[in-house]
C-alpha positions as CSV (number, residue, x, y, z in Angstrom):
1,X,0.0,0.0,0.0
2,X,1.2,3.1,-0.7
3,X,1.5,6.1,1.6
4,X,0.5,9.4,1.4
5,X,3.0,11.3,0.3
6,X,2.9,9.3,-3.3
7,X,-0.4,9.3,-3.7
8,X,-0.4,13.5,-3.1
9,X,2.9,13.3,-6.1
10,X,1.0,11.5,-8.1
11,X,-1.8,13.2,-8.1
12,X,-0.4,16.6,-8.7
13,X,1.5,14.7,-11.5
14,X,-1.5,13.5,-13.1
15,X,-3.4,17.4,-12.5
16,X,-0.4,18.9,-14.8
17,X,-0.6,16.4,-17.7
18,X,-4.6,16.6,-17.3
19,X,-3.9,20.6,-18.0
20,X,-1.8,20.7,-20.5
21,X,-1.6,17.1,-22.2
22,X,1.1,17.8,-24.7
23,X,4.0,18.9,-22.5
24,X,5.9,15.8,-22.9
25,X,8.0,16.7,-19.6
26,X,4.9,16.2,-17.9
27,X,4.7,12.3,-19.1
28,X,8.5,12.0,-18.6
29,X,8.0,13.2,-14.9
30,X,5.4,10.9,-14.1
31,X,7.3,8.1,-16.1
32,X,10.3,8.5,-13.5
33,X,8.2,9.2,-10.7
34,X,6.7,5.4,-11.4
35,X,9.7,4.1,-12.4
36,X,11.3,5.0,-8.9
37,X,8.3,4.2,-7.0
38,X,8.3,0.6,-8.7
39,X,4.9,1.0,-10.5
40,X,6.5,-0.7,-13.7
41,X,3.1,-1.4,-15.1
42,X,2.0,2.4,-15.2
43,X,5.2,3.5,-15.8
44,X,5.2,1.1,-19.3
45,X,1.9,3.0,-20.0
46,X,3.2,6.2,-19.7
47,X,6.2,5.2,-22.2
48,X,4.0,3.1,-24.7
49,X,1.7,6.4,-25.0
50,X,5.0,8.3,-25.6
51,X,6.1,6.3,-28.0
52,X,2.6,7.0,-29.9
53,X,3.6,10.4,-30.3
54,X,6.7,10.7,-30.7
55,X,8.2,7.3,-32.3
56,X,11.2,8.1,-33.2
57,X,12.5,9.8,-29.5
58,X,15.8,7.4,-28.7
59,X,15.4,8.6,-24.7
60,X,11.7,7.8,-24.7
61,X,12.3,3.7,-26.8
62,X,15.1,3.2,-24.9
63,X,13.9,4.0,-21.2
64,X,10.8,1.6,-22.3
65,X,13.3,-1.2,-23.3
66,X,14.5,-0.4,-19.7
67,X,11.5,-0.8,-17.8
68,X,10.1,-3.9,-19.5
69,X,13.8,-5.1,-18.5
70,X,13.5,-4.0,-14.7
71,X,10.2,-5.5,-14.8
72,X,11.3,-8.4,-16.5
73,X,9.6,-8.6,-19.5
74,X,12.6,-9.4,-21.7
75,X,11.2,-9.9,-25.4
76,X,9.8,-6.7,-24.9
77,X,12.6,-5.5,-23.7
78,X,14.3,-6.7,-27.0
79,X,11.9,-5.2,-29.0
80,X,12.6,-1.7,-27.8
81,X,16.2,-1.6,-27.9
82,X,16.3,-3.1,-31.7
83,X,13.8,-0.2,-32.5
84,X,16.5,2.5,-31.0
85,X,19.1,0.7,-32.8
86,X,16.9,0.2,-36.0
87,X,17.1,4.4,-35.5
88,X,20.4,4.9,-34.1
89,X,22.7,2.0,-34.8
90,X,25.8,3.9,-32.8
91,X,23.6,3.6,-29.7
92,X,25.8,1.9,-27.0
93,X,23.7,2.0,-24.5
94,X,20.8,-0.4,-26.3
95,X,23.7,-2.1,-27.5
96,X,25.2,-3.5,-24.5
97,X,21.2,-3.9,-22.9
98,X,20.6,-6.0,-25.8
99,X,23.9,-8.2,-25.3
100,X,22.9,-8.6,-21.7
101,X,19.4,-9.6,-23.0
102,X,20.6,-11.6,-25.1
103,X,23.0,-13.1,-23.0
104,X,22.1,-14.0,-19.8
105,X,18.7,-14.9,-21.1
């Protein structure tokens, strides 16, 4: 259960994107928030909606390809870091991830 504290930060999170739905700091906020907070589930959301809009943002693919990783969904995982590499092959970062997916499978 959660205390009270995140559900007040969450909240507020949620009022800014509810008034102004297209600052994408907004989404990326409540992304880390979730992310931090261990909500992997809501935190994939926020990145899969993300992704809608902006498909071709490296950051935005490749912290998804993290979450599904920290959450342990690892074909998904996959999937996300060969779309930032399909887009950036120079990207070390998905790179090594996908090794490690790849791997230690």
């Amino acid at each position: 259960m959660r205390d009270r504290k995140f559900d007040k930060r969450r909240r507020q999170l949620i009022e800014a994107i509810e008034q102004n739905p297209d600052d994408k700091d907004n989404h990326l906020i409540l992304a880390k928030f979730y992310f931090i907070n261990e909500c992997y589930a809501e935190t994939i959301e926020v990145y899969k909606k993300l992704s809608q809009y902006y498909p071709k943002d490296i950051a935005v693919l490749y912290n998804l390809g993290v979450v599904y990783q920290a959450d342990k969904q690892l074909e998904e995982a996959k999937k996300a870091y060969l779309r930032v590499i399909s887009l950036d092959p120079t990207n070390k970062g998905a790179s090594e991830a996908l090794e490690k997916i790849t791997t230690f499978k």
